[in-house]
C-alpha positions, 0 to 999 in steps of 0.5 A: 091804455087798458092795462095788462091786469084789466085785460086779463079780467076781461078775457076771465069775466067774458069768456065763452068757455066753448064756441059753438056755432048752432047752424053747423051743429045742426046741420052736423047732428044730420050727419052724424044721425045719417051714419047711425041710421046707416049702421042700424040698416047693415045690421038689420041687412046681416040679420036679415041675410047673413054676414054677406059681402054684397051688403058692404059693396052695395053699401059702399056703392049706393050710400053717400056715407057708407064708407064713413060707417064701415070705417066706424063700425071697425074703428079705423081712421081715414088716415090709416085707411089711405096709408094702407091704399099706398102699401097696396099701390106700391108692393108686389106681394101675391096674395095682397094684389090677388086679394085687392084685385089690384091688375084690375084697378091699379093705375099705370102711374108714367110718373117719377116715383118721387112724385107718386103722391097719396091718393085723397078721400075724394080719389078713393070714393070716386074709385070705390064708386066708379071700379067695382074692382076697386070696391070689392078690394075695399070690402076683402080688406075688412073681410079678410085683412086680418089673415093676409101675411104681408098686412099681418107682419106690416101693421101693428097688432093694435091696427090689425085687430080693427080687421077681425070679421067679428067687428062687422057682426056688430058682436057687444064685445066687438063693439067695446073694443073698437071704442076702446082702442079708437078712445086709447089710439092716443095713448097707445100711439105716445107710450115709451114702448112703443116708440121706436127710439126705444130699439137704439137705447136698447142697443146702446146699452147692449154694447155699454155705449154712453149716450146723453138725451138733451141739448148741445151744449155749444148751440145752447150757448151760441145759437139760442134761436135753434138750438133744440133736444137731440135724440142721442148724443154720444157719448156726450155733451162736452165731447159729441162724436155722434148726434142722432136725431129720429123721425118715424112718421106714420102719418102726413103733414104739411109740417115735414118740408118745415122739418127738412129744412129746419133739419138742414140749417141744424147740419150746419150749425153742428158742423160749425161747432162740432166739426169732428162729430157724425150727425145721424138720422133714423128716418122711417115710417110711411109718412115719410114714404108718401112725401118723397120730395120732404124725404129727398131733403131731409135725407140731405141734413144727415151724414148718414141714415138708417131705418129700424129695419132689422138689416139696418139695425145691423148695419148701424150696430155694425158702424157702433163697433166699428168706431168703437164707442 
């Protein structure tokens, strides 16, 4: 039998270091150049006849890519992009429903609201192809999506600067800063401050309420397998009267029904040990918007749940005050 050590030398002397498939990479450089080329021909068109929005639609129309290039001359995701298409489908604000032409477009959906999925990229193409409607929608969103309030309020300042007119004029200092805010999504997105968590330490502390961060200390010693970090714990380990766990989801996975479940089985261990304590859940963000059915049953793991919406923000200061913590 190869022992541990020569199996480690193997993996050591024989590795690869990166796999590559040669096939796929060429085939991929096509795509990857058909894009460029594509970006080079709207620029020469803008020079050509000026910042127009015919040019974006008969792009977006005529173009197998041309949804790929404007997403990447401006910097924004396919992801960002569907969550926006769901803010317009399920909100009745006048402007941005003038402004998407969405009478025109939008689907009478007969379905129950908990089933009302995400549209997929194939959805959005073929309505960008086929709704004229729909596409010049597509196009005022790049055009003029940093001026509507409701997207202004709604989007953080780092999405909505991805909007400015100025990043299809293919302007150098534009340019700099989309592949500096695509290259920083990642660090912006994992920043402390900018994690919602961040509102209940402040609020906890406002009203000098003792919290601890970490793992319960009965779990920790009778069920090892699932125990896990708690968000807060007040006002701590040895005597928990609240345990708050936070999930704000901007994007989808498939991961969010786990999450559900792993959260209900987590309930009742709490209340095994802890039968005296409050289990709280701050829930929020569209990921969690679009997936009604994991949102139906994560809500059920919680004794209560809040939103960082400014009105829930009070109702829960008001719950802190309340039970006098």
């Amino acid at each position: 039998m190869t022992s541990n050590i020569e199996k480690y030398e193997r993996i050591i002397k024989m590795n690869t270091f990166y796999f590559y498939n040669r096939d796929f990479e060429e085939s991929y450089e096509g795509y990857i150049n058909s894009i460029k080329e594509l970006l080079l021909y709207m620029k020469n068109e803008f020079e050509l006849k000026g910042l127009k929005k015919e040019i974006v639609e008969n792009v977006l129309l005529e173009k197998e890519n041309g949804l790929k290039a404007l997403l990447t001359l401006t910097g924004f995701s396919n992801e960002q992009l569907k969550r926006i298409i769901t803010l317009i489908r399920v909100v009745d604000d006048p402007e941005l429903n003038k402004t998407f032409y969405k009478s025109k477009w939008s689907e009478k959906e007969n379905i129950p609201d908990i089933e009302l999925g995400e549209w997929s990229e194939n959805k959005i193409i073929n309505m960008i192809k086929t709704n004229s409607y729909f596409r010049k929608g597509i196009v005022n969103l790049f055009f003029q999506g940093a001026t509507i309030p409701f997207l202004t309020k709604t989007l953080p300042l780092f999405e909505v600067k991805k909007l400015s007119l100025s990043k299809l004029q293919f302007k150098i200092p534009e340019l700099l800063d989309a592949l500096i805010r695509y290259k920083e999504k990642g660090s912006y997105s994992g920043h402390k401050e900018n994690n919602p968590e961040i509102l209940i330490e402040k609020l906890l502390k406002e009203l000098k309420i003792n919290f601890e961060h970490g793992d319960l200390l009965e779990l920790f010693k009778n069920e090892p397998l699932t125990k896990r970090n708690m968000d807060f714990i007040i006002p701590n380990k040895q005597n928990p009267r609240v345990i708050i766990e936070c999930s704000y989801l901007v994007t989808t996975s498939s991961g969010q029904g786990d999450k559900s479940k792993t959260e209900i089985s987590i309930k009742s261990f709490i209340k095994k040990h802890y039968p005296k304590a409050k289990f709280i859940g701050f829930i929020d963000g569209i990921g969690w918007y679009v997936r009604k059915k994991d949102l139906k049953r994560m809500v059920s793991a919680y004794d209560d749940v809040y939103t960082f919406h400014d009105e829930e923000m009070r109702r829960f200061k008001n719950f802190l005050i309340k039970n006098s913590f």
